[in-house]
C-alpha positions as CSV (number, residue, x, y, z in Angstrom):
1,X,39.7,88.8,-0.3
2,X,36.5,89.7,-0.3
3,X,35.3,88.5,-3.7
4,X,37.0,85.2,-2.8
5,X,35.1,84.8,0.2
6,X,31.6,85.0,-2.1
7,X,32.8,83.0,-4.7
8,X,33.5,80.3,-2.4
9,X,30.3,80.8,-0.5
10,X,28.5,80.7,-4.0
11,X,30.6,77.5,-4.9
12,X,29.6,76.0,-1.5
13,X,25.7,77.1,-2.1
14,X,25.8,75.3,-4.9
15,X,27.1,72.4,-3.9
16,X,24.7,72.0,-1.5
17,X,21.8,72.7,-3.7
18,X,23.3,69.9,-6.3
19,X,23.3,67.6,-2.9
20,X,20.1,67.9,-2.5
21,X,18.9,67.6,-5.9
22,X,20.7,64.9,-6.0
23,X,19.2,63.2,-3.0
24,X,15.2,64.3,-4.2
25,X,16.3,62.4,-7.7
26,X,17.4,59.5,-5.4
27,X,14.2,59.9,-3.1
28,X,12.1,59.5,-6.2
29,X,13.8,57.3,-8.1
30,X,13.1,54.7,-4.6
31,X,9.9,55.5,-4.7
32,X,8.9,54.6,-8.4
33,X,10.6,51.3,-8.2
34,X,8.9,50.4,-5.0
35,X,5.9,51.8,-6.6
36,X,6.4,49.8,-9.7
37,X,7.4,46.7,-7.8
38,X,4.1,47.1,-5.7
39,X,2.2,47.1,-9.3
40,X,4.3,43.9,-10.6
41,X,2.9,42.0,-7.1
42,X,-0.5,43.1,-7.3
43,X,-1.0,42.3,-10.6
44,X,0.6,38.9,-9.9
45,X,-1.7,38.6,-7.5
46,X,-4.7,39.3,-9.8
47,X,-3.5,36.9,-12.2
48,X,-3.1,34.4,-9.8
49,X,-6.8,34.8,-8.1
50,X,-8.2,35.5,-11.8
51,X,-6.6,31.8,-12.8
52,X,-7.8,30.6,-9.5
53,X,-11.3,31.4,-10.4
54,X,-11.0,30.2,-13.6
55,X,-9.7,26.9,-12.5
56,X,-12.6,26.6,-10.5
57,X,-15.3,27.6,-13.2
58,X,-13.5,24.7,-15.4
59,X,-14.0,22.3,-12.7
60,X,-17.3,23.2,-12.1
61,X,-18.2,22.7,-16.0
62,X,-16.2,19.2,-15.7
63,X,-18.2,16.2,-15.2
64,X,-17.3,12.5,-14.5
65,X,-19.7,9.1,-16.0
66,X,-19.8,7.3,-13.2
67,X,-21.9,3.8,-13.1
68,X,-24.0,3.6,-9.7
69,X,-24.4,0.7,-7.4
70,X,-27.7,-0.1,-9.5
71,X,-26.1,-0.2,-12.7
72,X,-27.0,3.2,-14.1
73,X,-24.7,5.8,-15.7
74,X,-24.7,9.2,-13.6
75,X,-23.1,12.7,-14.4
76,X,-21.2,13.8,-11.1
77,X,-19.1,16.8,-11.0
78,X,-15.3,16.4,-10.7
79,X,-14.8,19.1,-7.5
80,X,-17.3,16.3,-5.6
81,X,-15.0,13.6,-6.7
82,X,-11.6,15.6,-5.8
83,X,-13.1,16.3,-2.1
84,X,-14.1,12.8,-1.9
85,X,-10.5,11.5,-2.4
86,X,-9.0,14.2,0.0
87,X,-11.7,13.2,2.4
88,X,-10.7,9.6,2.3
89,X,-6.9,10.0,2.4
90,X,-7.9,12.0,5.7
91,X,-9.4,9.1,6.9
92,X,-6.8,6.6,6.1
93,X,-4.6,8.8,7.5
94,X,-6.3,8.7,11.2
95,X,-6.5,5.2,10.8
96,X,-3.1,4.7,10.5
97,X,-2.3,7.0,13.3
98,X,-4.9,4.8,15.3
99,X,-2.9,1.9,14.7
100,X,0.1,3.1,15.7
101,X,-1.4,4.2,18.6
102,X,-2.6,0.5,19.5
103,X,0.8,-0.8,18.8
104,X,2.5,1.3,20.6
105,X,3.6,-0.4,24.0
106,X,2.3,1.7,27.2
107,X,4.4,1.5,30.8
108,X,1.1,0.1,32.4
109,X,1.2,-2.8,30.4
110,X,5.2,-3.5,30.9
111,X,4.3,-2.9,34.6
112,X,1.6,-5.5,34.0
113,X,4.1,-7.9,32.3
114,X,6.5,-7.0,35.4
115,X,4.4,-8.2,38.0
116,X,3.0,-11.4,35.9
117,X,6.4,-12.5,35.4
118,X,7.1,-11.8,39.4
119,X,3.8,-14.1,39.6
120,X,5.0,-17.4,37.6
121,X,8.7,-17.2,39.7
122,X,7.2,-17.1,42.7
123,X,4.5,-20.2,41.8
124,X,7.7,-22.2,40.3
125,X,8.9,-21.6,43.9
126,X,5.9,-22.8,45.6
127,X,5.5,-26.0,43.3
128,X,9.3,-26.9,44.1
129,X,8.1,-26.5,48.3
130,X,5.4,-28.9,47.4
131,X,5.0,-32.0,49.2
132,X,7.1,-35.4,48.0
133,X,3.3,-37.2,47.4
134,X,1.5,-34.9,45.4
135,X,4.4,-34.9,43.1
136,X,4.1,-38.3,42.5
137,X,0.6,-38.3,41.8
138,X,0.8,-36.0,39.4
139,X,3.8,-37.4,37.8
140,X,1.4,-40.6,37.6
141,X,-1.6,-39.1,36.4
142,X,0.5,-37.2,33.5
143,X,1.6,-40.9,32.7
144,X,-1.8,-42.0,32.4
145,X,-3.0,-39.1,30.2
146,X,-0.2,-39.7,27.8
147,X,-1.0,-42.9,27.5
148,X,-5.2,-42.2,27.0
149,X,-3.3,-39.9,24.4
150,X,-1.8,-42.6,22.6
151,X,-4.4,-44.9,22.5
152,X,-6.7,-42.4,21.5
153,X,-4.2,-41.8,18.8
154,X,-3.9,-45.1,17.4
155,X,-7.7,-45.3,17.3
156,X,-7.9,-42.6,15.5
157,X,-6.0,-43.5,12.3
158,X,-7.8,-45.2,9.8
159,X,-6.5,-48.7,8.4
160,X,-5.5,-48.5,5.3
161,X,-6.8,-51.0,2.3
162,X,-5.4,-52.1,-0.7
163,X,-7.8,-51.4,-3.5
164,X,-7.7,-53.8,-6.9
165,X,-8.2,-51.4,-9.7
166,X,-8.4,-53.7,-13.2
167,X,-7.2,-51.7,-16.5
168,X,-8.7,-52.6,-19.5
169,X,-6.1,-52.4,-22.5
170,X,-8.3,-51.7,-25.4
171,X,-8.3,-49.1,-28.1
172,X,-11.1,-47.0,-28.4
173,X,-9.6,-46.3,-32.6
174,X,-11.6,-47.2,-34.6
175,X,-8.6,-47.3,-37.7
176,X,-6.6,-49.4,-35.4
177,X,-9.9,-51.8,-35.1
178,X,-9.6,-52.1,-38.8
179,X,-6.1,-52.2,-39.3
180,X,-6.2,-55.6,-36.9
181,X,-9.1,-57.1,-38.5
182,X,-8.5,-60.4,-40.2
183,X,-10.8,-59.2,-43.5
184,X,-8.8,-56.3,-43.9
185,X,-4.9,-57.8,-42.7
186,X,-2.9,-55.0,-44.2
187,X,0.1,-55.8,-42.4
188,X,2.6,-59.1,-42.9
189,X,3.0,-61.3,-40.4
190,X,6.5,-61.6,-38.2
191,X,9.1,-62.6,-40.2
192,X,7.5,-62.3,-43.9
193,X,7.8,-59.5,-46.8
194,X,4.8,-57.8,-48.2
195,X,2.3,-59.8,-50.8
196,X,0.9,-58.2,-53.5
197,X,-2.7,-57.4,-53.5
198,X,-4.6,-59.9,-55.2
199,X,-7.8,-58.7,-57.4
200,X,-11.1,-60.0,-56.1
């Protein structure tokens, strides 16, 4: 019974000591692949920042011809011309927002259009409470400035004349000049064939 009682007391200690081997191995084993993926990231990091700088250096040693305003060639480098372009798409950028901005509609200006509208009813209202005579005379006097309108109008158009133009119908060819000449009559006249060519 005894002996039993060890041997199964060994067999436990055992196990335990296996357990926690096997838990160091699993404890370092962790800690080499975060170790290792610590390295991979820093050294990704390096590359990065080490191709970084070595963009930079490249752009530095990079330079544009550019013609000036006064016609002659200049060297400019290309990080100056890069900024420029970011700088001006910043601008455009603003501008843009600043126009939107303007076009926006704001509630002081509906209450503005509100109240002007209110404004023109109520003037409609006091033109219709108007008296019978003024009426009238304005109706008249519109019918007198249409007609200073129409006069004015008519005066206004300028008559239109008929201009003689005479066309000339002459040739300015000089072969058709010799082809109608009488000393050199190549062609027959209406009605008549071709005579020979007589010697001279």
């Amino acid at each position: 019974m005894e002996e039993s009682r060890r041997r199964r007391a060994e067999l436990q200690h055992r196990r335990q000591l296996e357990e926690r081997e096997r838990k160091r191995q699993e404890a370092i084993m962790d800690y080499q692949r975060r170790l290792a993926r610590e390295n991979a990231l820093r050294r990704q990091h390096q590359r990065y920042q080490r191709y970084q700088h070595d963009e930079e250096d490249q752009e530095a040693d990079q330079y544009f011809i550019v013609r000036g305003p006064d016609g002659c060639l200049y060297r400019v480098p290309a990080r100056s011309i890069v900024n420029n372009k970011h700088r001006y798409q910043n601008q455009e950028l603003g501008e843009s927002t600043l126009q939107e901005d303007m076009h926006e509609p704001k509630e002081e200006d509906e209450a503005q259009v509100h109240l002007s509208s209110e404004e023109m009813a109520n003037n409609e209202v006091t033109k219709e409470e108007t008296i019978p005579s003024m009426i009238v005379a304005e109706e008249i006097s519109g019918e007198i400035l249409e007609s200073d309108d129409a006069s004015y109008d008519e005066s206004t158009k300028a008559p239109l004349v008929a201009a003689d133009v005479v066309v000339e119908d002459a040739s300015d060819d000089e072969e058709e000049k010799e082809l109608k000449s009488i000393w050199r009559n190549r062609r027959p006249s209406p009605g008549t064939l071709m005579e020979p060519v007589e010697a001279l």
